[in-house]
C-alpha atoms as a printed R data frame, in Angstrom:
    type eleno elety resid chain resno       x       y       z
1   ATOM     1    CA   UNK     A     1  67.294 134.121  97.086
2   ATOM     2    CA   UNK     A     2  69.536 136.984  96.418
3   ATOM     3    CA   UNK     A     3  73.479 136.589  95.025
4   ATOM     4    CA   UNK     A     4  74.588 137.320  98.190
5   ATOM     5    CA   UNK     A     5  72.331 134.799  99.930
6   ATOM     6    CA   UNK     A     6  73.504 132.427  97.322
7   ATOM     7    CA   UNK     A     7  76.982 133.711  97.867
8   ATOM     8    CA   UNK     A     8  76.853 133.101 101.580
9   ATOM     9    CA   UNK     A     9  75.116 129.339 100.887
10  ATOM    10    CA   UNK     A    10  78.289 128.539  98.643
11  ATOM    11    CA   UNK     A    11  80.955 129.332 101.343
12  ATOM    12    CA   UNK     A    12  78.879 127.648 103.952
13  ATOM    13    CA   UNK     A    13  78.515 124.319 101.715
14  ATOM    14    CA   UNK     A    14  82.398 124.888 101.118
15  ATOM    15    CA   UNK     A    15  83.230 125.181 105.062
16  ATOM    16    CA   UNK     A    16  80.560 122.096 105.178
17  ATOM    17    CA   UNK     A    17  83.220 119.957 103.484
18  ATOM    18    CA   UNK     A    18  86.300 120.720 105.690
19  ATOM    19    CA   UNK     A    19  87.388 118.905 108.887
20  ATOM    20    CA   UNK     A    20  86.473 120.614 112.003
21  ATOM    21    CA   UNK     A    21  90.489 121.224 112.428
22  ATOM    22    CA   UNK     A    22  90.634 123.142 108.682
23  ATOM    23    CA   UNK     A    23  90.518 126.608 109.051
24  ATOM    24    CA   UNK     A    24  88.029 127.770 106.176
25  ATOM    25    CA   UNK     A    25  89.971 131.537 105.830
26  ATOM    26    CA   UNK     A    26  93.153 129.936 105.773
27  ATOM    27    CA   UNK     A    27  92.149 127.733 102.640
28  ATOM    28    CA   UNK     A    28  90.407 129.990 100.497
29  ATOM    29    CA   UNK     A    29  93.677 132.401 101.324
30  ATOM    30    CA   UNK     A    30  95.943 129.999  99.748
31  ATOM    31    CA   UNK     A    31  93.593 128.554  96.965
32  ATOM    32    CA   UNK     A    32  92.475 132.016  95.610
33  ATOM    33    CA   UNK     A    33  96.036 134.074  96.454
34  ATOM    34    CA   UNK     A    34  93.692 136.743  98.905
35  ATOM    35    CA   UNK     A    35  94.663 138.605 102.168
36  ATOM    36    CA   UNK     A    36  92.169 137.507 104.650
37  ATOM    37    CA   UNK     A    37  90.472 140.576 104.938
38  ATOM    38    CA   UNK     A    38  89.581 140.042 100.740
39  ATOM    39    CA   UNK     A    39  88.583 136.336 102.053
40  ATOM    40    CA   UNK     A    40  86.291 137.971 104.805
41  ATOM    41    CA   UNK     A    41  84.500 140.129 102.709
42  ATOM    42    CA   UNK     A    42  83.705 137.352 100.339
43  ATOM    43    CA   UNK     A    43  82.767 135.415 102.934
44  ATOM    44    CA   UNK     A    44  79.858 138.072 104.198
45  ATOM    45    CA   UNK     A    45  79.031 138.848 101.176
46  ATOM    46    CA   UNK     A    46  80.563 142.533 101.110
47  ATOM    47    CA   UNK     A    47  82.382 141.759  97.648
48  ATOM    48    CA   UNK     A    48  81.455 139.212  95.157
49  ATOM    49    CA   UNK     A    49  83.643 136.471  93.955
50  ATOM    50    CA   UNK     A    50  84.236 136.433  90.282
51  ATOM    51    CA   UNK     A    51  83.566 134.168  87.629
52  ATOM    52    CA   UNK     A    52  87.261 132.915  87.639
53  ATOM    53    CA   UNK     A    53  87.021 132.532  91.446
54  ATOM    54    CA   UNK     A    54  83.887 130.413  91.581
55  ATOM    55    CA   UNK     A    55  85.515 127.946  88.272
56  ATOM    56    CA   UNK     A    56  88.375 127.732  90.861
57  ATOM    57    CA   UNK     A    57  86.406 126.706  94.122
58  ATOM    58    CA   UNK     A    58  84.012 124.226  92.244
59  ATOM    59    CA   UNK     A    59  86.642 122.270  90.849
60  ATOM    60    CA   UNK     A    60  88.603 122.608  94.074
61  ATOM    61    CA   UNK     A    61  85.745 121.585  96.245
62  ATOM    62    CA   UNK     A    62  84.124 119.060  93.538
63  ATOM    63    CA   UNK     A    63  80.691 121.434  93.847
64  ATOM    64    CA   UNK     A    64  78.695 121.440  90.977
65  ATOM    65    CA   UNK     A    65  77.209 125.143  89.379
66  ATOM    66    CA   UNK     A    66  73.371 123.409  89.634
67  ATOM    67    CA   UNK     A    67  74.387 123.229  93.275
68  ATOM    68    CA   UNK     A    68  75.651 126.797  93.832
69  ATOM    69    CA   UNK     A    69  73.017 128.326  91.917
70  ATOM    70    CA   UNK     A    70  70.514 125.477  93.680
71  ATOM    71    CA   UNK     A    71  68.806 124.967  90.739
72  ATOM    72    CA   UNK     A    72  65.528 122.366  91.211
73  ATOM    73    CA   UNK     A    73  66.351 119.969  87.968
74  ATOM    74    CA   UNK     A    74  66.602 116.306  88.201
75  ATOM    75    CA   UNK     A    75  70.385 116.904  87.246
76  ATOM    76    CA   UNK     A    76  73.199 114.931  89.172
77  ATOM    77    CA   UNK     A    77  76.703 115.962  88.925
78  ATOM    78    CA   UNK     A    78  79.526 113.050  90.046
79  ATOM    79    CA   UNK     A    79  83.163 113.568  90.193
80  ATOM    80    CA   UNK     A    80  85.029 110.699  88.241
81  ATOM    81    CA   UNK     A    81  88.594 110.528  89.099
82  ATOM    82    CA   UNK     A    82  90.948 109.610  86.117
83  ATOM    83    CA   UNK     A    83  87.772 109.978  84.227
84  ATOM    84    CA   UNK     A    84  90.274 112.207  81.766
85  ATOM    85    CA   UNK     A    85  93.349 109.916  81.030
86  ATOM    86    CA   UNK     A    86  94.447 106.125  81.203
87  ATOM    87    CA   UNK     A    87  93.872 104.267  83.950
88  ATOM    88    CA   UNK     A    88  96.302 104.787  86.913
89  ATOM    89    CA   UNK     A    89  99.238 102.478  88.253
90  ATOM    90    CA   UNK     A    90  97.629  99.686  90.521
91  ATOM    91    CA   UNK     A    91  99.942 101.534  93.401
92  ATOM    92    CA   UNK     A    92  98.541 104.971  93.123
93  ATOM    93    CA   UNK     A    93  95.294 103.462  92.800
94  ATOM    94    CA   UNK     A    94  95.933 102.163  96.343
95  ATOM    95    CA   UNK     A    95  97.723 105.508  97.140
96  ATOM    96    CA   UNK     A    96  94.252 107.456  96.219
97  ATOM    97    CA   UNK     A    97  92.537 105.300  98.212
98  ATOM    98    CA   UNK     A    98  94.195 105.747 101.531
99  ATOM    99    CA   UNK     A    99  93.973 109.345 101.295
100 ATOM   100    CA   UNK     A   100  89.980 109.775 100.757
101 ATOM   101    CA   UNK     A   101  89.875 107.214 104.314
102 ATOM   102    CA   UNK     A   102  92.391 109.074 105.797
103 ATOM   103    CA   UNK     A   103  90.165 111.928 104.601
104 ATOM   104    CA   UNK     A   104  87.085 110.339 106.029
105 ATOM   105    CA   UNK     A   105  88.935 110.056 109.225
106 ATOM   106    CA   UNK     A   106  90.058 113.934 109.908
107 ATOM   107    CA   UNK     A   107  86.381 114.557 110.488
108 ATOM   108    CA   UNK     A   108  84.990 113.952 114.521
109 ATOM   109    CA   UNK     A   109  82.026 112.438 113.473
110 ATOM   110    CA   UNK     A   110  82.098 110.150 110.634
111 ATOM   111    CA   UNK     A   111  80.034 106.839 109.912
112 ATOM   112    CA   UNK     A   112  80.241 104.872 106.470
113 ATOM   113    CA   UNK     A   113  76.967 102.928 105.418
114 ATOM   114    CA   UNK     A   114  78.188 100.294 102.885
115 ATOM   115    CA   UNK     A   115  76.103  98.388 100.320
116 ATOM   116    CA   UNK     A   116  78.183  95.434  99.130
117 ATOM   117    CA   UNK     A   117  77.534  93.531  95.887
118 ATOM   118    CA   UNK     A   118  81.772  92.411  96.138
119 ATOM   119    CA   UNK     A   119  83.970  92.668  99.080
120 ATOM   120    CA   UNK     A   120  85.635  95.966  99.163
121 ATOM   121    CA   UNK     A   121  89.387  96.061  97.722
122 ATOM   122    CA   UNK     A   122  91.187  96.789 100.410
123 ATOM   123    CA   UNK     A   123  89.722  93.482 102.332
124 ATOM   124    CA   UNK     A   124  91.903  91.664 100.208
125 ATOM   125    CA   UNK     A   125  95.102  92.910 101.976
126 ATOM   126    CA   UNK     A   126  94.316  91.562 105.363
127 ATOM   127    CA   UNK     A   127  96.702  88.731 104.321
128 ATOM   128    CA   UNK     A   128  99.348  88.445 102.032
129 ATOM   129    CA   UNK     A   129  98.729  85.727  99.369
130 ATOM   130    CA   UNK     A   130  95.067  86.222  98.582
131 ATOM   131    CA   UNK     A   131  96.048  90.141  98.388
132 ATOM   132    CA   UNK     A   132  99.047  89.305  95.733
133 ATOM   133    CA   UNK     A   133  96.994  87.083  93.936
134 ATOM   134    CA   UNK     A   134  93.567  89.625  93.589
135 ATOM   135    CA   UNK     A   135  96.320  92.836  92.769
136 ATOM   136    CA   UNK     A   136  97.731  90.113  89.676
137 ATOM   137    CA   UNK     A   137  94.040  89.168  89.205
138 ATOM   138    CA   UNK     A   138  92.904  92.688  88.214
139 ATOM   139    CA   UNK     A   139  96.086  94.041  86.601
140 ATOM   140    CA   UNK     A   140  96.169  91.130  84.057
141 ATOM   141    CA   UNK     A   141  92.526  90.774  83.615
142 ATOM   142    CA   UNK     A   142  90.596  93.511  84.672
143 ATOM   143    CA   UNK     A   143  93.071  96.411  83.741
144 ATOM   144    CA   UNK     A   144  95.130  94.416  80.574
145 ATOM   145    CA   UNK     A   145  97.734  95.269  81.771
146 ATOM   146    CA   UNK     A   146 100.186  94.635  79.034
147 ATOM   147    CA   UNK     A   147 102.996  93.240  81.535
148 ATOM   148    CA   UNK     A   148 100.994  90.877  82.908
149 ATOM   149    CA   UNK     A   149  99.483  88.815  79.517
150 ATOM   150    CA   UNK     A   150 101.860  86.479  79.331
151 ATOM   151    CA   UNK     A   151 102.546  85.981  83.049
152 ATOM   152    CA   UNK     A   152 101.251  83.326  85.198
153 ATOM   153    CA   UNK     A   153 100.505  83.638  88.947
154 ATOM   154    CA   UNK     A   154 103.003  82.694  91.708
155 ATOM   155    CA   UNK     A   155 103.927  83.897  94.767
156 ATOM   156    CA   UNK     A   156 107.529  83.887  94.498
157 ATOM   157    CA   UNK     A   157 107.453  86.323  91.395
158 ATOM   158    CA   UNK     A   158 104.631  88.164  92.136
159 ATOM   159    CA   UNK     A   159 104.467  89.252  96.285
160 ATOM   160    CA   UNK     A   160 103.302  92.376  95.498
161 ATOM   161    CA   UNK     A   161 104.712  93.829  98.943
162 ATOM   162    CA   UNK     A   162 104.306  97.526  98.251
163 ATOM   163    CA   UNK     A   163 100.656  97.141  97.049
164 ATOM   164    CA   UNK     A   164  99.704  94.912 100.119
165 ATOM   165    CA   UNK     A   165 101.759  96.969 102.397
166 ATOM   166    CA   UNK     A   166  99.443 100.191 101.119
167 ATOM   167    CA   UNK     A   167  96.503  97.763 101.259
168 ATOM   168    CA   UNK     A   168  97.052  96.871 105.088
169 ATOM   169    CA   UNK     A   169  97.336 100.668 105.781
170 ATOM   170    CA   UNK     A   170  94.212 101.401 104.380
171 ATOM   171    CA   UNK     A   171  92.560  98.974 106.324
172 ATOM   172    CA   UNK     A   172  94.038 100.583 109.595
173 ATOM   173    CA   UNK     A   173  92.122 103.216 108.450
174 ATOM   174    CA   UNK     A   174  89.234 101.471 107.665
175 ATOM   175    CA   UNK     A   175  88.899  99.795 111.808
176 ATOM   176    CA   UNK     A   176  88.759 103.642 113.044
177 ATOM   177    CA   UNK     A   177  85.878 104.043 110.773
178 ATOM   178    CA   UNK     A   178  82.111 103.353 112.422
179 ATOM   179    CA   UNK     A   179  80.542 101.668 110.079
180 ATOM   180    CA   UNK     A   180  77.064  99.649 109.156
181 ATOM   181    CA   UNK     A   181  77.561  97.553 106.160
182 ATOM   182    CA   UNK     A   182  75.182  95.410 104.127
183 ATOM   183    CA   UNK     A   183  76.540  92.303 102.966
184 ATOM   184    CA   UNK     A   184  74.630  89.124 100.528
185 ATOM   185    CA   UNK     A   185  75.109  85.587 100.129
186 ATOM   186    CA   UNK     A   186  76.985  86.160  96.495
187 ATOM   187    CA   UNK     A   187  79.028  88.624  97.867
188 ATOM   188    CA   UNK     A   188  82.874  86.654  97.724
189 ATOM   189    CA   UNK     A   189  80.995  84.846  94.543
190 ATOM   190    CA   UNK     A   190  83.523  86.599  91.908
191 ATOM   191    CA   UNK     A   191  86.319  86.377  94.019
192 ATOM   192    CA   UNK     A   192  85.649  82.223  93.984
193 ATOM   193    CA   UNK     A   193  85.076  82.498  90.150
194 ATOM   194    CA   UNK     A   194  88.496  84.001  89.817
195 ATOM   195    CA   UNK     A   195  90.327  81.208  91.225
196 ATOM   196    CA   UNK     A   196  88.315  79.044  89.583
197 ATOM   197    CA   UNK     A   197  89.057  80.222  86.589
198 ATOM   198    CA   UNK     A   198  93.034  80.421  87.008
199 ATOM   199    CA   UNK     A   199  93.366  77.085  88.884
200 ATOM   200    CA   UNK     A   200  91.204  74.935  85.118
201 ATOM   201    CA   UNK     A   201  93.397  77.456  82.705
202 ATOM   202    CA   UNK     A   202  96.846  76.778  84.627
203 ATOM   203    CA   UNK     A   203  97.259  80.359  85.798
204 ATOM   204    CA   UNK     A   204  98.610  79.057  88.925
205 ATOM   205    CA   UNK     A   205 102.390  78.223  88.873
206 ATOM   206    CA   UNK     A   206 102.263  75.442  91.663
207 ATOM   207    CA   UNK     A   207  99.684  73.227  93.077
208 ATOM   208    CA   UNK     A   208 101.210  74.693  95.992
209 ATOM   209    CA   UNK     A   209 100.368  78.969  95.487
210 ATOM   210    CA   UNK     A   210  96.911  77.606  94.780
211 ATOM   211    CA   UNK     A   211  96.391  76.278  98.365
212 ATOM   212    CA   UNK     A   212  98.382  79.120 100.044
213 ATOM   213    CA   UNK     A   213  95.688  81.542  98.332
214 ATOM   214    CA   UNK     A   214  92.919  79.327  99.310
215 ATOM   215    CA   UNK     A   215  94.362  79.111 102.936
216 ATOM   216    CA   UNK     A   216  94.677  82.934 103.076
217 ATOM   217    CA   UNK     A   217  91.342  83.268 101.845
218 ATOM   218    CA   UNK     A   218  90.012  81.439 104.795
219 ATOM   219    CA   UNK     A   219  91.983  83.346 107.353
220 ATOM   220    CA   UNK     A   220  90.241  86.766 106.045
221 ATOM   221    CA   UNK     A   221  86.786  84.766 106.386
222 ATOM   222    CA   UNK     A   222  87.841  83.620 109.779
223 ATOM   223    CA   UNK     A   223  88.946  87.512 110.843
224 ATOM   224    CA   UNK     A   224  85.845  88.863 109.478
225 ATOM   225    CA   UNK     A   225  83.781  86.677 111.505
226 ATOM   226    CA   UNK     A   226  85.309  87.192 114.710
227 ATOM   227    CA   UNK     A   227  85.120  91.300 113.978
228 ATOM   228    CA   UNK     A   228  81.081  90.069 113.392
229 ATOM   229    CA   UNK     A   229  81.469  88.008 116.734
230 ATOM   230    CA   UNK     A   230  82.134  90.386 118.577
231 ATOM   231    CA   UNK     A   231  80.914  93.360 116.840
232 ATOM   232    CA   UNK     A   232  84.161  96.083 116.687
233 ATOM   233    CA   UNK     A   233  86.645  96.245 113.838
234 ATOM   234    CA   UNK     A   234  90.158  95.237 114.798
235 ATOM   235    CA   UNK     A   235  93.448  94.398 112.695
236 ATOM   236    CA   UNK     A   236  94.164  90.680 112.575
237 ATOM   237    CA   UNK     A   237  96.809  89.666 115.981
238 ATOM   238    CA   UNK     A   238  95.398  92.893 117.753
239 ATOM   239    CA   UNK     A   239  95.888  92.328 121.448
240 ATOM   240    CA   UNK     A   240  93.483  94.765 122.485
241 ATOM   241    CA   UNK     A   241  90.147  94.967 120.836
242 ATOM   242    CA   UNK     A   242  88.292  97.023 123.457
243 ATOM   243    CA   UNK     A   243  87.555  99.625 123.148
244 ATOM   244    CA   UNK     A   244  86.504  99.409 119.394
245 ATOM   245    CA   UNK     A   245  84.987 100.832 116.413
246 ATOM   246    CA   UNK     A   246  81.375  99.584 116.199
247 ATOM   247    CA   UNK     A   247  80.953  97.333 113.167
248 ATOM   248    CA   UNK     A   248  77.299  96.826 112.070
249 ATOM   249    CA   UNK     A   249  77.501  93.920 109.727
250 ATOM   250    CA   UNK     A   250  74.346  92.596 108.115
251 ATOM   251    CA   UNK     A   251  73.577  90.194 105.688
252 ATOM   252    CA   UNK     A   252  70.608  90.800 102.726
253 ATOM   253    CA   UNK     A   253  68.720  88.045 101.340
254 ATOM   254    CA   UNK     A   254  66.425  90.149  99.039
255 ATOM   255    CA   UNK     A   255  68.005  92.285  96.497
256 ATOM   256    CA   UNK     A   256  71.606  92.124  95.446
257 ATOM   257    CA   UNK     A   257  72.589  95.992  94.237
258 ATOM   258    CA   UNK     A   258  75.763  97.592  93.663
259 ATOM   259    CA   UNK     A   259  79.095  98.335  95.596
260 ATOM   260    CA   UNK     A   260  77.894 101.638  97.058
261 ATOM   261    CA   UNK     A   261  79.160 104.024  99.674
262 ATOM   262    CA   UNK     A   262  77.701 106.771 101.549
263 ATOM   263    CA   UNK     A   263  79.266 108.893 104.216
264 ATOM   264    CA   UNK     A   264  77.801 110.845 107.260
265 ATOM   265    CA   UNK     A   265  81.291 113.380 107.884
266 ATOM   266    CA   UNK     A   266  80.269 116.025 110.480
267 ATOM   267    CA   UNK     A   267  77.253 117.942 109.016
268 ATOM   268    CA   UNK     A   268  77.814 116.539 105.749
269 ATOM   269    CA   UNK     A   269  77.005 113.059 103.357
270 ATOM   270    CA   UNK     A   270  79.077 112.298 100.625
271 ATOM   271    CA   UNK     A   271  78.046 109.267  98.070
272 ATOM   272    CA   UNK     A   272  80.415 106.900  95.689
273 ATOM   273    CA   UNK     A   273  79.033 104.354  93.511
274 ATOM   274    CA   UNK     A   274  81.814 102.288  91.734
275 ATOM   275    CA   UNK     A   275  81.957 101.294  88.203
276 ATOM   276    CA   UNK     A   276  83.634  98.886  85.999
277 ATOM   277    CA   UNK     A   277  84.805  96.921  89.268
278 ATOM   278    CA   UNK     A   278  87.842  99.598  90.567
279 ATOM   279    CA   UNK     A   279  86.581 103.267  89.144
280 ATOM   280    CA   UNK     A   280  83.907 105.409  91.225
281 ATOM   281    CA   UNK     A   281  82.246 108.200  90.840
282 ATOM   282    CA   UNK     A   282  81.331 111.000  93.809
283 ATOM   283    CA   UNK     A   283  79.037 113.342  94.876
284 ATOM   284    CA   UNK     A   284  78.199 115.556  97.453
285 ATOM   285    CA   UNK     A   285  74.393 116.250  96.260
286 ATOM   286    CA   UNK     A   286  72.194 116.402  98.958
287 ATOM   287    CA   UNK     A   287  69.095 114.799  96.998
288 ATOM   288    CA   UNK     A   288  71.081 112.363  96.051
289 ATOM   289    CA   UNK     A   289  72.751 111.003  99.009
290 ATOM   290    CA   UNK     A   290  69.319 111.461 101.136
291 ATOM   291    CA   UNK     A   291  67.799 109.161  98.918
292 ATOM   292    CA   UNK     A   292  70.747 106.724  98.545
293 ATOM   293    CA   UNK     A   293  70.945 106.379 102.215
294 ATOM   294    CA   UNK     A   294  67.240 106.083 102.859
295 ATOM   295    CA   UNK     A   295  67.174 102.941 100.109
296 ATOM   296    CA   UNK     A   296  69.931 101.403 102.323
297 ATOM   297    CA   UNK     A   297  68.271 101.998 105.266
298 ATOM   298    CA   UNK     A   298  65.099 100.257 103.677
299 ATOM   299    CA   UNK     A   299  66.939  97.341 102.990
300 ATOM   300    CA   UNK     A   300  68.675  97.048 106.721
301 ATOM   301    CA   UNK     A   301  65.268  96.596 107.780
302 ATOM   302    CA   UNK     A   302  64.553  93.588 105.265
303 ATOM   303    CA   UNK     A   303  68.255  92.130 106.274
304 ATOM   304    CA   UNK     A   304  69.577  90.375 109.221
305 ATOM   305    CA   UNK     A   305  72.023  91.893 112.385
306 ATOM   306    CA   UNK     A   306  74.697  88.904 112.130
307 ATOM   307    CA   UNK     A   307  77.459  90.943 114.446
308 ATOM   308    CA   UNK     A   308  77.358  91.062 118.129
309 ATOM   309    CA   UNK     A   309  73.835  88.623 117.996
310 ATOM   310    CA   UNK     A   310  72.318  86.062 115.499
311 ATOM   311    CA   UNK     A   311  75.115  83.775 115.965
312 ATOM   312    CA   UNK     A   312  72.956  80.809 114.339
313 ATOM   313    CA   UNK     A   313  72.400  83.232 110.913
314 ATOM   314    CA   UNK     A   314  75.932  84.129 111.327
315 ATOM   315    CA   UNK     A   315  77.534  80.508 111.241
316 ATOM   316    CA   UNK     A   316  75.083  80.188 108.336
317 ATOM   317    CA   UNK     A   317  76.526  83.177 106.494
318 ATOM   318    CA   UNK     A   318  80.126  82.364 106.721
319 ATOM   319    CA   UNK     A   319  79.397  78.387 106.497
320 ATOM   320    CA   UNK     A   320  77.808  78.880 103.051
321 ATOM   321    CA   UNK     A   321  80.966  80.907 102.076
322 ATOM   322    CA   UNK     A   322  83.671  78.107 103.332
323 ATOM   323    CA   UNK     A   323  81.668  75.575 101.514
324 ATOM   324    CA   UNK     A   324  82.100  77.250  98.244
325 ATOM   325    CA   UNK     A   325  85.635  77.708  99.124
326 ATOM   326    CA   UNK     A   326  86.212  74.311  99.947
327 ATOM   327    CA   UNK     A   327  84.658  73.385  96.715
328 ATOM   328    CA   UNK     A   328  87.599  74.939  94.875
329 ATOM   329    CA   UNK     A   329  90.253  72.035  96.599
330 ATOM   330    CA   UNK     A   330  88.287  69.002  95.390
């Protein structure tokens, strides 16, 4: 392939990655400070972009050089956010999330295929008190955060409004987003191990926050298995539910994995594979993301449809869940 081929492949790949409503000129305009009739040339391959101009799209565009130059290694590159400093305040954590689904939801076609080893984050906001008590729950002992060492939980001092406020827009997001996800029996296991764990160390400030986060634990069980009743995503007290987003929810018996992600967005997949619980890392590779989806899609076969049918594996699923929940009470 010659550098113009390869030139023409980059800004292809780069168009690739922009919403159908993007304009591609108009971006690489602003981004490299060109008239459009420099971008247009670049674009056909009349004048070559420079070395500067191709450090600026990469890290713009999160494309790898091994990509651009399509070289046939076994070499991966990921883009890890925050990867270079501290980690981030909780809210801008939240903040960061809402703008990759808002992201995910500029393009027309769009599908998320979701391997889940934990429930995702944002779950957690569909109702107030288990939401304030999982944000305190990972700020004083997943992130040490300093503030938080000598604190104990309660909801009166801790609501955490702005963080579940975020939280509940994400998840608006998240019901406008098709999606086939792959659930397991252990999946809510470290969530129950977390309350566990606060309720016999006294990290609870009242008998009475500790049943309030239980209750509002059941209530997201409860929605979730009506959106798997019925087999659409909806926002909990939505009047109307129809028409919906489709909601694919099945449960795997055979091999736990990872909290994984992979997107279909237009003509494009995307893949993000989390690490140490909140951090993730991202990539656009093509080899990568066929083969990540084609292992889910292996699994789905081996793992049973509990939304919209199997209503006798579905009462199953969620029973086992409530029972470890109601556990925690006695």
């Amino acid at each position: 392939m010659t550098e113009i081929d390869l030139q023409k492949e980059l800004f292809a790949s780069i168009k690739n990655t922009l919403p159908s409503h993007i304009s591609l000129v108009d971006t690489l305009a602003d981004l490299l400070d060109l008239s459009y009739d420099s971008v247009y040339r670049r674009i056909r391959g009349e004048k070559p972009i420079s070395l500067n101009e191709l450090k600026i799209l990469c890290e713009h565009f999160n494309i790898s050089l091994d990509q651009v130059l399509q070289f046939k290694n076994d070499t991966v590159v990921f883009n890890a956010p925050d990867i270079n400093g501290s980690d981030p305040d909780f809210r801008e954590y939240l903040k960061g999330m809402l703008k990759q689904m808002k992201y995910f939801n500029s393009f027309e076609k769009r599908e998320m295929f979701y391997q889940c080893k934990d429930a995702p984050v944002f779950y957690f906001y569909l109702f107030p008190e288990i939401g304030a008590f999982k944000t305190f729950c990972w700020l004083k002992t997943l992130l040490n955060n300093p503030d938080y060492q000598d604190k104990i939980f309660s909801l009166e001092d801790f609501p955490f409004e702005d963080c579940i406020q975020i939280g509940q827009q994400i998840i608006q997001e998240y019901t406008i987003l098709p999606s086939v996800e792959l659930w397991n029996l252990e999946t809510f296991n470290s969530t129950i191990n977390q309350l566990e764990y606060y309720r016999d160390a006294g990290l609870f400030k009242t008998k009475e926050d500790f049943l309030m986060v239980i209750d509002s634990f059941n209530k997201m069980l409860n929605h979730l298995q009506e959106q798997a009743n019925i087999g659409v995503k909806f926002m909990p007290a939505a009047s109307d539910l129809k028409p919906g987003i489709p909601f694919k929810f099945y449960v795997n018996e055979v091999l736990l994995g990872n909290n994984t992600f992979i997107l279909e967005l237009d003509d494009q997949r995307l893949s993000i594979i989390t690490y140490n619980a909140l951090n993730y890392l991202l990539t656009k590779d093509v080899r990568f993301c066929n083969k990540l989806l084609h292992g889910f899609n292996t699994l789905v076969t081996r793992a049973t449809l509990i939304s919209g049918t199997g209503e006798k594996e579905r009462n199953k699923f969620f029973r086992a869940q409530r029972e470890k929940i109601s556990q925690l009470k006695n």
